[in-house]
C-alpha positions as CSV (number, residue, x, y, z in Angstrom):
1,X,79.9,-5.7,-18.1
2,X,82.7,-5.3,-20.2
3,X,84.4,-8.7,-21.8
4,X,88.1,-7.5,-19.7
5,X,85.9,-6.9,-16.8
6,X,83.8,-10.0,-16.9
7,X,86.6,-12.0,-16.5
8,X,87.0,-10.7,-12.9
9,X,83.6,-10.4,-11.6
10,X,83.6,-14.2,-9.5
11,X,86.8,-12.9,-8.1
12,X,86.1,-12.1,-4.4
13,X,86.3,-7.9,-3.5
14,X,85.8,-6.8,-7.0
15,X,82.9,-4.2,-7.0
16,X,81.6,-4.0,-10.4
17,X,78.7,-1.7,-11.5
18,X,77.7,-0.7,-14.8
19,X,80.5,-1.3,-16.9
20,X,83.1,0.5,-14.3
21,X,84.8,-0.2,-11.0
22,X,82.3,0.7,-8.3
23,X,82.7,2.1,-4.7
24,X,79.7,0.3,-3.6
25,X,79.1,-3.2,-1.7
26,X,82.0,-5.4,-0.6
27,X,82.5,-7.2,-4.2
28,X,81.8,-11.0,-2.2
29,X,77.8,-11.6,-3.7
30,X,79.3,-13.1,-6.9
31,X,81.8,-15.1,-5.6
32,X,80.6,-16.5,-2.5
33,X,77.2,-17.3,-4.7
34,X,79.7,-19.2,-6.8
35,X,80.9,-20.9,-3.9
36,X,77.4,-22.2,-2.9
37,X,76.8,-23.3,-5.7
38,X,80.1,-25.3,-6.3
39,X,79.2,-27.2,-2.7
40,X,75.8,-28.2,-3.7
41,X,77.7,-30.0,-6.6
42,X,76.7,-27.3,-9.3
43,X,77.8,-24.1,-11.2
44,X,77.7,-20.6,-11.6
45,X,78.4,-19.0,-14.6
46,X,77.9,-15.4,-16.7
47,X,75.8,-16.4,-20.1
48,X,75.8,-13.0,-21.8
49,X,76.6,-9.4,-21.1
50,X,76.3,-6.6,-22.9
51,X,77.2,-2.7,-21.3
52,X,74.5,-0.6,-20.7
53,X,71.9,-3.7,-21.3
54,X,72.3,-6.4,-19.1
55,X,74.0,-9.6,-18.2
56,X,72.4,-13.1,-18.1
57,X,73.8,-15.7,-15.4
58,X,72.7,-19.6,-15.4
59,X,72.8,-21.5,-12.1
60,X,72.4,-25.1,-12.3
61,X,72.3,-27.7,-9.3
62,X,71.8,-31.5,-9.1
63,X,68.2,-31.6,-7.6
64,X,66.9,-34.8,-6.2
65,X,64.1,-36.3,-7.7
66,X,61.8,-36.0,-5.0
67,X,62.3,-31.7,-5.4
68,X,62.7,-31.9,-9.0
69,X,58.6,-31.7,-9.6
70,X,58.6,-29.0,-7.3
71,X,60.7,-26.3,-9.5
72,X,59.3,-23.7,-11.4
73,X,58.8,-24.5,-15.2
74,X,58.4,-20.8,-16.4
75,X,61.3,-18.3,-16.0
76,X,61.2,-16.3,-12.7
77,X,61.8,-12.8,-12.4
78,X,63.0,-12.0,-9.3
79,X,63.4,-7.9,-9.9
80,X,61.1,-6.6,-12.6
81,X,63.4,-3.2,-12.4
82,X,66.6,-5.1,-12.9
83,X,68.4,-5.6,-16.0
84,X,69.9,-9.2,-14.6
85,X,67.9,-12.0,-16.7
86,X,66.5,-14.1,-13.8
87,X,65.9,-17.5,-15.2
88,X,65.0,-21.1,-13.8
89,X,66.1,-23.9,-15.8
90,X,64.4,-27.6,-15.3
91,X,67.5,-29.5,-14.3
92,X,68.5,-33.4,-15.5
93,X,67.4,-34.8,-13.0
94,X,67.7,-38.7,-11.2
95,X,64.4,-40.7,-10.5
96,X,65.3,-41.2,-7.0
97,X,68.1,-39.7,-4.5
98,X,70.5,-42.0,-5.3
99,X,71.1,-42.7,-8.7
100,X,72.5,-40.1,-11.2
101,X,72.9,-40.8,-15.1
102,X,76.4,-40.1,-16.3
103,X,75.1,-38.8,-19.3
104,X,72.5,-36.7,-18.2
105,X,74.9,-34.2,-15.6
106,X,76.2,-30.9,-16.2
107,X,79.9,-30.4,-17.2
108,X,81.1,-29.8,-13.7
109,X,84.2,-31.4,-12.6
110,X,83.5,-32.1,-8.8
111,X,80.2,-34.0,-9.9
112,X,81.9,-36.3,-11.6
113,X,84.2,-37.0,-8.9
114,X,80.7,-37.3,-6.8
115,X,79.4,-39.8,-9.4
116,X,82.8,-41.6,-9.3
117,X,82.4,-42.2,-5.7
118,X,78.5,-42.7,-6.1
119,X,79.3,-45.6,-8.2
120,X,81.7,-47.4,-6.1
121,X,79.0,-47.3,-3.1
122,X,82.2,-46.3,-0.8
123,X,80.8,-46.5,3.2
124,X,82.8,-44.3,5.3
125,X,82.8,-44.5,9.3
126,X,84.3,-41.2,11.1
127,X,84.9,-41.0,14.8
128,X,86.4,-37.5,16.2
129,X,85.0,-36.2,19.5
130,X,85.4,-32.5,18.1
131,X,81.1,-31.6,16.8
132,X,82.0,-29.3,14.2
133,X,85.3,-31.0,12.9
134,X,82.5,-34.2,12.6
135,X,80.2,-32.7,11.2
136,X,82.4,-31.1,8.3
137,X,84.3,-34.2,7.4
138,X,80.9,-36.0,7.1
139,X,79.9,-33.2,4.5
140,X,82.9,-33.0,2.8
141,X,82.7,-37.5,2.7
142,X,78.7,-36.8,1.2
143,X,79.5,-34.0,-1.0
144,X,82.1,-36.0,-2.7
145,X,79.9,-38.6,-3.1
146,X,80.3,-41.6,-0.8
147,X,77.2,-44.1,-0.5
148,X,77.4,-43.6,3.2
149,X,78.5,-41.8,5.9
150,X,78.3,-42.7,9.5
151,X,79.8,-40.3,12.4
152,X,80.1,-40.9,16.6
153,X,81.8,-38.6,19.1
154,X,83.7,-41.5,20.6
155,X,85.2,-44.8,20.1
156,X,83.2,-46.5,22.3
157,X,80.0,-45.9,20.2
158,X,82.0,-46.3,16.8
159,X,82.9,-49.8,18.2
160,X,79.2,-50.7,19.1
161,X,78.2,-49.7,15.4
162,X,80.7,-51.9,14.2
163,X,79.2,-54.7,16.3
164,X,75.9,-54.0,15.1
165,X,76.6,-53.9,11.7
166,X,78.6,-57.9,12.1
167,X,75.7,-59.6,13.9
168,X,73.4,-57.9,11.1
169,X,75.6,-58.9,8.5
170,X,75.4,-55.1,7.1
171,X,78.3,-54.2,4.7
172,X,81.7,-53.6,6.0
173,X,83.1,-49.7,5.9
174,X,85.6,-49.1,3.0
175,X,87.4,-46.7,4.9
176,X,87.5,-45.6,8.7
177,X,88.5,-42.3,9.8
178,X,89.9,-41.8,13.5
179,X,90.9,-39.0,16.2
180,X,93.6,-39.6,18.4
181,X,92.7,-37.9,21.6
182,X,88.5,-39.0,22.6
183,X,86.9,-40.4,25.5
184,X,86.5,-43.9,26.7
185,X,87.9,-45.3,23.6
186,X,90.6,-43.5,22.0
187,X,91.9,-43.4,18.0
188,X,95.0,-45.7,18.4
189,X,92.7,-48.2,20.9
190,X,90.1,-48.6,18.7
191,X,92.5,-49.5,15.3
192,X,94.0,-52.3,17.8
193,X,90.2,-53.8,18.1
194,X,89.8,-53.4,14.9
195,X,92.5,-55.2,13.1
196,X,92.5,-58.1,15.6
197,X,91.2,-61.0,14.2
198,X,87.5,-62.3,15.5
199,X,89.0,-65.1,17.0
200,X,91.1,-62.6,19.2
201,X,87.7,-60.6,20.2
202,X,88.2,-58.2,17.4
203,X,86.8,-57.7,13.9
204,X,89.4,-58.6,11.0
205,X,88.8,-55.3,9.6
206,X,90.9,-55.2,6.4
207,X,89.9,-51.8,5.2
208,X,91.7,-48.5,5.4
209,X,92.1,-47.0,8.7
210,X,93.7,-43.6,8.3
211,X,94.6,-41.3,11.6
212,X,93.9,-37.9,11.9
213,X,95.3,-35.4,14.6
214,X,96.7,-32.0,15.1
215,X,100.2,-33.2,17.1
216,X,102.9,-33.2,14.5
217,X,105.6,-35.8,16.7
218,X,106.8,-38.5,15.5
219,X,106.2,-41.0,18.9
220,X,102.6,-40.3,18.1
221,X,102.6,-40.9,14.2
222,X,104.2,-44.2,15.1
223,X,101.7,-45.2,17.4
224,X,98.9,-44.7,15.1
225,X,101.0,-46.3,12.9
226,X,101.6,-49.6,15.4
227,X,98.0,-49.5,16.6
228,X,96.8,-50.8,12.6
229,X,96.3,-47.2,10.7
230,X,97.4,-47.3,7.3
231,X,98.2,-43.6,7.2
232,X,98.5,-39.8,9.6
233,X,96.4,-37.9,8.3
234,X,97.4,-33.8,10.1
235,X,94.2,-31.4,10.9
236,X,92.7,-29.8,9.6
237,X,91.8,-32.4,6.8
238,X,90.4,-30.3,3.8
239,X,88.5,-31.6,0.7
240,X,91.7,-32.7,-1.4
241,X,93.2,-34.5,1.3
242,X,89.6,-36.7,1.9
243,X,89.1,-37.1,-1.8
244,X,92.8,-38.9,-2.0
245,X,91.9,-40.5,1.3
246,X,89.0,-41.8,-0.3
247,X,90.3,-42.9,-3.6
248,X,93.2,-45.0,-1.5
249,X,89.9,-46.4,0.0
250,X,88.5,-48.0,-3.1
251,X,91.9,-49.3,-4.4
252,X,92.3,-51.2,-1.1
253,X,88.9,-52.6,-1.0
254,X,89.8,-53.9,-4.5
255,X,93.2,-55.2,-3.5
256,X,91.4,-56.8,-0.5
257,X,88.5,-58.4,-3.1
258,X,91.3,-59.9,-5.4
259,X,93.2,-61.2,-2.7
260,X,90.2,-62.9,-1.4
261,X,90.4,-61.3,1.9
262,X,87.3,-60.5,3.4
């Protein structure tokens, strides 16, 4: 691959072949591989290429330490016939699933944020009745590194986890994320529980509370608002809008520690 060309090929739709612009395939392989490998907290990059020889990519991932014994120690050549350079490198890996050295991580930008996050032991509680829109803020929360992640379809259940954690004396969530619109319990009825004070049948939650929905008026912002959320958050909520979400999270658990609050 030539040096102008190789600073296209992770570019989605550019078909590359050779040394020359190619008909061929739909130009996606390199960067939706990429992609992956950016959401498993890793990196993709082009080593070395020389036209008419080859090119050599590394991949690296953060591997648990559980799989870490597991990999490959040799290089693996996955097409004998190819002139790609197929290689697998051991990777730095942590003793156990939870703790990662600082200074034994690749150079990647989004896993520091994860070991930022990591660090602080951030718990996050999510309730939106919508499967798949709970199920990808949950990833997005893990993949950006918070301690723990807990996820119900409606307030009802959210509230009895909440309860369970109290009489067990588990650790309070640093931030609580909340639909609007779900059954039995909704978003703005379950804030009200949880800011009232214990004496008032409620929980004295102190932590952040942020609303998320998809109606745009400003009657309901204010009732989120009323009910004890901190902030609106509008659907749907991508990566950069959690990580801010989350970081507000951490400063208010401080501010709440200093304060004396609990």
């Amino acid at each position: 691959i030539s040096k102008e060309q190789q600073q296209m090929i992770f570019q989605p739709y550019n078909r590359i072949e050779r040394g020359r612009l190619d008909e061929g395939g739909t130009g996606l392989g390199l960067a939706l591989s990429r992609k992956l490998a950016n959401l498993f907290g890793g990196e993709l990059t082009l080593e070395r290429s020389e036209v008419g020889k080859g090119s050599k990519f590394a991949l690296k991932i953060l591997v648990p330490g559980k799989l870490a014994n597991k990999l490959p120690k040799k290089p693996v050549i996955l097409d004998s016939n190819s002139p790609v350079e197929t290689q697998v490198q051991m990777p730095i890996s942590p003793k156990n699933d939870e703790e990662i050295p600082a200074n034994n991580i690749i150079s990647n930008p989004e896993i520091k944020k994860q070991l930022q996050f990591k660090k602080t032991g951030l718990r996050v509680l999510i309730v939106e009745d919508s499967l798949p829109n709970l199920k990808l803020l949950s990833m997005l929360a893990k993949r950006l590194g918070a301690f723990e992640v807990s996820g119900f379809p409606d307030g009802s259940r959210a509230l009895e986890e909440m309860k369970k954690r109290v009489s067990n004396g588990m650790p309070a969530f640093d931030l609580v994320l909340l639909d609007w619109m779900m059954p039995v319990l909704t978003g703005p009825e379950l804030a009200k529980i949880l800011r009232k004070s214990r004496a008032e049948g409620g929980f004295g939650y102190k932590g952040l509370i942020v609303g998320i929905t998809g109606n745009t008026l400003p009657g309901d912002t204010q009732t989120f608002l009323s009910a004890g959320c901190d902030q609106i958050e509008f659907k749907p909520i991508n990566k950069e809008v959690l990580e801010l979400v989350m970081r507000d999270a951490i400063t208010r658990r401080q501010c709440v520690k200093v304060n004396g609050s609990s």
